[in-house]
N, C-alpha and C positions, 0 to 999 in steps of 0.2 A: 246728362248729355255727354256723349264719346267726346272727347278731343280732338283734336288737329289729327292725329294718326290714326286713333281710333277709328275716325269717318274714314280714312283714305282704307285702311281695314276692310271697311263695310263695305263700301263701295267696293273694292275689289272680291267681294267675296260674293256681288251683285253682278258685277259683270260676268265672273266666272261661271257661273249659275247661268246667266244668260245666252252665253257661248255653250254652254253644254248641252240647253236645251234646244239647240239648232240643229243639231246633231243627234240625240237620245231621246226615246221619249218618255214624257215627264216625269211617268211612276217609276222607272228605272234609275231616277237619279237618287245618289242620296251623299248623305250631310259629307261623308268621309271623305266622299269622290267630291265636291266641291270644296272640303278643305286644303285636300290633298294641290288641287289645279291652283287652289290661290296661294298656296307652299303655309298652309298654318294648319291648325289641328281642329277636330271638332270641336270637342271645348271652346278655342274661338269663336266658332260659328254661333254657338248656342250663346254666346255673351250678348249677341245680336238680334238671333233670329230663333223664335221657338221649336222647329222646325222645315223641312224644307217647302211646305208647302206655305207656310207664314214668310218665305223669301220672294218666292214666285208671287205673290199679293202684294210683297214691297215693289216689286219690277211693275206690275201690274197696272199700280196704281200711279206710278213716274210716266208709264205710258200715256196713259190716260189724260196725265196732265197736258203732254204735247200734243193730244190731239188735239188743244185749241186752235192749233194751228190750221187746224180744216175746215173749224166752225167759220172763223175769217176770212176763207175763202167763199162760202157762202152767204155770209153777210151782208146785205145791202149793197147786193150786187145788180148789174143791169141786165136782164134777161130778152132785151128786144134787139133784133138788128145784129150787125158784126160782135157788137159789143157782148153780146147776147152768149152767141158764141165760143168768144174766148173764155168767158166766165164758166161754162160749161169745162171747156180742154184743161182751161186750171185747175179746176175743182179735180177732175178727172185725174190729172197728173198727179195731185198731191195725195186724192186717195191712193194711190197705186203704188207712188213712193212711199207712202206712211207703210203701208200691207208689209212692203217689201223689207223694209229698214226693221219691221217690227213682229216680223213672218211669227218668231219662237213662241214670245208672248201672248200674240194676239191665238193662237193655235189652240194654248193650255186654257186662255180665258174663256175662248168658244165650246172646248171640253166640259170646263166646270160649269159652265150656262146652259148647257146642253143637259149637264146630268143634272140638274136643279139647284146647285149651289146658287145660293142668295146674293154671296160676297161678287161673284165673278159674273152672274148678270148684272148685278148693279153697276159695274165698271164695264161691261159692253155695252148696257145701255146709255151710261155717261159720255162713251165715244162717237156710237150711231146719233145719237139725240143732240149733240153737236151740231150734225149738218141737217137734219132733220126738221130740227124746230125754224132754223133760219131760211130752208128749203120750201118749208108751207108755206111760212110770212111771205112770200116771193110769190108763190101761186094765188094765196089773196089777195095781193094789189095788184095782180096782174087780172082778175076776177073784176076788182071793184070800177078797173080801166075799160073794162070790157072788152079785153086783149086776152081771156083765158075762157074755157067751159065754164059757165057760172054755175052749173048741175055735180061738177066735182067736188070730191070733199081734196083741200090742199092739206091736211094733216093724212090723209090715206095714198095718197096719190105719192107724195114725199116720202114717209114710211115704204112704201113699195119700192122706189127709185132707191131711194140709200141700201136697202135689203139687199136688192140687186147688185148694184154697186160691192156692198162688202163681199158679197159670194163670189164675185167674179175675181175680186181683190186678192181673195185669200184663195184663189186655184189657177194663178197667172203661169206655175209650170205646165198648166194641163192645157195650156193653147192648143199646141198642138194636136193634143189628143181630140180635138174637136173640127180637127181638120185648119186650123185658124193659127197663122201667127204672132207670134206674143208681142211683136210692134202695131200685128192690127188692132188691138184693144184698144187703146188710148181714144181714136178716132172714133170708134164703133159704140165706145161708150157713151164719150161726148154727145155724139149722136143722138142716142136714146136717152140719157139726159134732158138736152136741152127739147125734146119732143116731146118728153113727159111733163116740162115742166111747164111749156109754150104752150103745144097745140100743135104748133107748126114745125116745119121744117125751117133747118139752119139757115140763117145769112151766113157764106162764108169770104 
């Protein structure tokens, strides 16, 4: 294990990698150019990290961890009434800010999940499957109250919703381009949230 400094090392040579990937894209980056930005050498770099794409899977995977933060928000949450509602605009807001906070990362993981990587689906199904799994749980006891379609499946219905959700998350610059402002989201998603996941329309 690195040391006291060693990690502060690492760590900056994680951030710097992640700031560059905001900017560049992914296959353009390489080791020199992230050593250079954190003021150390390759050499360093490789004390670390095998190469650049073994960096970007450390980031990847720090990600990931915070997104429990959105499974929480789903959670044994209230889906009926006002209550109902807010649970929706939360959940909503915190996908949108997670996207936003984590726009670089999340971009390269959807790439490598795309092209068949194993590593980098397994880590965007850890994120989606978050809200996902707590998202169904919610549509079966809303089933079993006889307060939802009992003819729906709440693992397909959920899957759909979050699907949704992330697509919309990960292209918040292209509001516009859709004729739509990027403050109407929030609302519009809540929206179709809480109606995928009800049946009904909002209490607001």
């Amino acid at each position: 294990m690195a040391g006291r400094r060693g990690q502060a090392t690492r760590q900056k040579l994680l951030t710097c990698l992640d700031e560059m990937l905001s900017s560049s894209p992914y296959r353009d980056v390489r080791v020199i150019d992230v050593a250079r930005r954190a003021g150390t050498s390759p050499a360093t770099f490789y004390q670390y990290f095998p190469d650049v794409e073994g960096a970007v899977l450390e980031l990847a995977e720090e990600m990931s961890k915070e997104s429990s933060s959105l499974s929480e928000l789903a959670t044994d949450r209230q889906w009926t009434g006002k209550a109902g509602w807010q649970t929706a605009e939360e959940l909503v807001d915190g996908l949108l800010s997670f996207w936003r906070e984590n726009d670089a990362i999340l971009r390269v993981v959807d790439l490598g999940a795309a092209e068949g990587d194993k590593r980098f689906s397994k880590i965007r199904t850890k994120v989606l499957n978050g809200i996902t799994g707590p998202l169904a749980d919610s549509i079966g006891k809303l089933q079993s109250k006889g307060k939802a379609d009992p003819d729906i499946s709440p693992a397909a219905v959920a899957g759909s919703l979050v699907s949704m959700l992330a697509s919309v998350a990960g292209q918040q610059k292209a509001a516009q381009s859709w004729g739509a402002k990027k403050s109407d989201l929030k609302p519009n998603l809540a929206y179709l949230l809480y109606l995928g996941v009800t049946g009904r329309k909002p209490s607001r």
